[in-house]
Phi, psi and omega in degrees: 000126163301158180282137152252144168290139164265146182284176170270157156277165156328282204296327151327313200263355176259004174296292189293333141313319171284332158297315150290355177282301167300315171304304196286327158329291228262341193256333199308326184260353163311303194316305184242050156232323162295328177306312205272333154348299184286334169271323185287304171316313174306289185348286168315320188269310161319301167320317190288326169255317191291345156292326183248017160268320155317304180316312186303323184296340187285343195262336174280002158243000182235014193067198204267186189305303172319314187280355194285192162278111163252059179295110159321094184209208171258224178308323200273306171303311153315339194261318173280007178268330183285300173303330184289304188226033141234325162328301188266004145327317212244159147263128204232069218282317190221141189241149160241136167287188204248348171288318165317314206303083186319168210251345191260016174242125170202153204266134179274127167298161176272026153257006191096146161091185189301117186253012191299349159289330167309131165081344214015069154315357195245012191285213192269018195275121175316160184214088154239152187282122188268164188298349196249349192132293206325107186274144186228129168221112196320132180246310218181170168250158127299151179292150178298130178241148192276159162292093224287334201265351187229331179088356191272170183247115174228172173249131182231151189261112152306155175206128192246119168252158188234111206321290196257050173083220172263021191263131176305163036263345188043035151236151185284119148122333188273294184208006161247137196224119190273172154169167176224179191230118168227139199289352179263320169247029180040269179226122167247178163288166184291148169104351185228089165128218188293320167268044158278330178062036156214170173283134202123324186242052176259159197061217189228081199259133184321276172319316181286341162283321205293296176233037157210258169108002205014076150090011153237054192254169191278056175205131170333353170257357189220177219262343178105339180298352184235055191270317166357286174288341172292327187281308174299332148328311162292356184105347203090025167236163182245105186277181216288317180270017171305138205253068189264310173310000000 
């Protein structure tokens, strides 16, 4: 005579769904908190090269960075500093006007409230779209500011992105993202060197983008604005004291 197998019960079996239900609850979202971590760090370093192989193309036809025009002005100087030496640069699948710009979006600090003055993203300053999502918007020139390591006084164009478009979350440090083009360090993240217009953020000193920044460092008390540069610093990783929840 054969052994008979025994079944599971009903209650067996829904005792062990429900374990496996908890079990997938407590791990699913570590999981695709890590995905999107990983995908925003790629995402970001991909840009990041693709700026600076444009830039490199801009120079063989205008020289180096150091010679361009970083002429101070508004909108009308953004749009041709954008035109000159980023545009044809770039693969460029979508442009939004200013007419284009939805009036219900808007940007968050990663400490909370309105972050829509960074850059003034909602002015007429081109947004244009990369092949990948990645939205870029030429935000502004900054006042000429010194140069902490030469000491010359230039002008740099903030360049503000947005990973994924107009798709939330729209916060700094999450999918939105700074950085600039300066004639002494060609294109870096915001915060590193002379155009923070504050004291302190030369080089790549870790902490002072993590926790300090004067009132724009990469920590939940402050607007997110140099988390950019914190991530690059980092290797292109978004690490364990990263302010992502």
């Amino acid at each position: 005579m054969g052994l008979q197998k025994k079944a599971f019960t009903l209650a067996e079996v829904l005792i062990t769904l429900g374990i496996i239900g908890v079990v997938a609850a407590m791990t699913l979202p570590t999981l695709v908190g890590e995905y999107q971590k990983k995908q925003t760090a790629t995402q970001l370093k991909k840009f990041y090269s693709i700026m600076q192989q444009a830039i490199t193309r801009a120079e063989v036809d205008y020289g180096p960075v150091s010679d361009w025009n970083f002429t101070i002005g508004g909108n009308e100087n953004t749009a041709m500093f954008t035109d000159k030496y980023i545009r044809p640069y770039v693969k460029i699948i979508k442009e939004y006007s200013p007419e284009d710009f939805p009036e219900d979006i808007h940007y968050t600090c990663l400490k909370g409230g309105n972050c829509d003055s960074y850059g003034e993203v909602k002015n007429n300053n081109p947004k244009l779209v990369l092949a990948d999502g990645t939205m870029i918007i030429a935000a502004d020139y900054v006042e000429s500011l010194p140069d902490p390591e030469t000491g010359k006084m230039h002008g740099a164009m903030n360049i503000i992105i947005d990973l994924n478009g107009f798709k939330r979350p729209n916060k700094y440090g999450r999918d939105v993202f700074a950085f600039s083009i300066q004639p002494e360090k060609r294109f870096v993240p915001a915060g590193v060197g002379y155009t923070s217009a504050v004291e302190g953020s030369t080089g790549f000193d870790r902490d002072w983008f993590l926790n300090g920044g004067n009132g724009r460092g990469c920590n939940k008390s402050q607007s997110g604005f140099y988390c950019a540069a914190l991530i690059m610093i980092d290797g292109w990783e978004i690490k364990d004291d990263y302010p992502w929840k």
